[in-house]
C-alpha positions in Angstrom: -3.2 -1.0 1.0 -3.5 2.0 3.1 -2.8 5.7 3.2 0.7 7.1 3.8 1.7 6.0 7.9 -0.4 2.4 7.8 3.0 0.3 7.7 2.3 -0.9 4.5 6.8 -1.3 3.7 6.7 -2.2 7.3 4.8 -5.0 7.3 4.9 -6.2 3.7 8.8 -6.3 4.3 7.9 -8.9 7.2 5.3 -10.7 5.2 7.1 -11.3 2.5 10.3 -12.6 4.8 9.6 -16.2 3.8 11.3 -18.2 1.3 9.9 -17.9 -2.5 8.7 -14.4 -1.1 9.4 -10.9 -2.3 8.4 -7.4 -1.7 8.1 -4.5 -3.9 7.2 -1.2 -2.7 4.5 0.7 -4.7 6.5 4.1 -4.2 9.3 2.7 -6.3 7.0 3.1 -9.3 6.0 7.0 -9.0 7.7 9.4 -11.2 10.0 11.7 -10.0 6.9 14.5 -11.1 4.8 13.0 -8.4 7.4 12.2 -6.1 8.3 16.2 -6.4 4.8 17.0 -5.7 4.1 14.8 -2.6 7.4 16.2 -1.4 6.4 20.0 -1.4 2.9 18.2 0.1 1.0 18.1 -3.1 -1.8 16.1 -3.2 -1.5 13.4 -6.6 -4.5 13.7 -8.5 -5.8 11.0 -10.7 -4.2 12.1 -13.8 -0.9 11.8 -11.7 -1.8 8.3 -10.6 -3.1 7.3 -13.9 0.9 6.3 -15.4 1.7 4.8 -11.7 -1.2 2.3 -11.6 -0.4 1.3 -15.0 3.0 0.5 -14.8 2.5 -1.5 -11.2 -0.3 -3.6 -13.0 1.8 -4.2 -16.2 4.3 -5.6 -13.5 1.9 -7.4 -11.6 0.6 -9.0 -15.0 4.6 -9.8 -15.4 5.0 -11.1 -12.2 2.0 -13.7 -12.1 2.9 -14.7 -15.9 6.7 -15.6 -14.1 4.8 -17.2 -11.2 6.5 -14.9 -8.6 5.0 -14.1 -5.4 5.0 -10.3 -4.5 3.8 -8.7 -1.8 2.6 -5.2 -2.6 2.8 -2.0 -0.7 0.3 0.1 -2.5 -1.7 3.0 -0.7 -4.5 1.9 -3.7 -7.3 4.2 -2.1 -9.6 4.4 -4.3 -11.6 1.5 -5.4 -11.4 1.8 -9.2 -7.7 1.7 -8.7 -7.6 -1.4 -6.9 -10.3 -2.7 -9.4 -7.3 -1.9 -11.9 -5.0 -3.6 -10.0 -7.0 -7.2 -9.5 -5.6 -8.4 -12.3 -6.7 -12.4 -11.3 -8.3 -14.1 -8.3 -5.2 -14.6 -6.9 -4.4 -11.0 -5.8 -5.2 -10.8 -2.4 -6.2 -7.6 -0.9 -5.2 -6.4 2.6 -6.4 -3.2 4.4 -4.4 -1.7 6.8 -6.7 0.4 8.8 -5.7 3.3 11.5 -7.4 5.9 12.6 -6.2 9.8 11.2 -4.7 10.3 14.4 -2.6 7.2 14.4 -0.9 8.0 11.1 -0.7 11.5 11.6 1.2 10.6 14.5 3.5 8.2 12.7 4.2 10.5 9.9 5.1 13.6 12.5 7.8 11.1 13.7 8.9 9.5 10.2 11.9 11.4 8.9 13.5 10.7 5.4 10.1 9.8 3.3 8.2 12.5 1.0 4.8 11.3 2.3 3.9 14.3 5.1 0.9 14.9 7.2 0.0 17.3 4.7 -0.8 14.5 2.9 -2.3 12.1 4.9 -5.9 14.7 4.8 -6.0 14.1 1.2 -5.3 10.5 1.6 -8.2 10.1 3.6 -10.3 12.4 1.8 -10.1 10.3 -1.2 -9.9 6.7 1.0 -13.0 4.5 0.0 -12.5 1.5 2.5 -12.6 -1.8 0.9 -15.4 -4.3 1.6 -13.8 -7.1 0.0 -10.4 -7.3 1.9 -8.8 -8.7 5.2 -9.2 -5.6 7.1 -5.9 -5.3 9.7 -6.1 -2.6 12.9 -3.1 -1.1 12.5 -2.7 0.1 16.0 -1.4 -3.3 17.0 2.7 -4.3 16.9 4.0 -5.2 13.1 4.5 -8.6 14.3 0.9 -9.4 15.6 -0.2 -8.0 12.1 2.1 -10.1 9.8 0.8 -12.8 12.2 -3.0 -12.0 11.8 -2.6 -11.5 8.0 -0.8 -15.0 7.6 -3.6 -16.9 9.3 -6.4 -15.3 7.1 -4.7 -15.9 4.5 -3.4 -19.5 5.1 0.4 -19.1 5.2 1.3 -20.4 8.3 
């Protein structure tokens, strides 16, 4: 989890490059509505998040009920969304922290994703940090991240 410019595909791509792995990007579940409105740099709301949450925990409950192991790029800011989202002690939560600059940075240079700068001060206007996840500086290389992540978690 993280706001738009953390590396959350970037890094769950790499994480989940091991066998019986999988990734699934949490953008591939917004509907074109809010995918139009973050495009023209409109903030979602949580009415416009409401249907998006639900349909990635109705496939999280599918996944764990077909034993599958997903790793999930979800920006999940708030905490009652990812509160909605632990749908078992299983799902492991992983913050991927940067400072505003950082990701304003990477987003300037991004080209070909609706997520915008514009964005971002939303983002971390509604970001409630997590207490209760693996906490990852994002200023480090995606490798050294994956690597970090791995170890606190036990899949080495």
């Amino acid at each position: 989890m993280g706001p738009a410019g953390s590396g959350k595909t970037t890094v769950g791509e790499l994480l989940a490059a091991q066998p019986g792995w999988e990734f699934v990007d949490g953008d591939s579940f917004h509907s074109p509505a809010n995918i139009e409105k973050m495009a023209h740099g409109i903030p979602l709301d949580d009415n416009d998040r409401a249907p998006w949450l639900n349909a990635i925990r109705n496939a999280m409950l599918q996944w764990d009920a077909q034993r599958r192991n997903v790793v999930l790029a979800c920006s999940a800011l708030k905490r009652s969304y990812r509160e909605q989202l632990q749908i078992n002690s299983a799902v492991k939560l992983v913050y991927l922290k940067g400072s505003y600059e950082l990701l304003r940075q990477r987003l300037h240079s991004r080209h070909g994703h609706y997520a915008t700068e514009q964005l971002l001060a939303s983002q971390f206007a509604d970001l409630e940090e997590p207490a209760d996840a693996i906490t990852i500086d994002v200023s480090r290389l995606p490798e050294e991240i994956v690597a970090k992540i791995r170890k606190q978690l036990a899949l080495l």
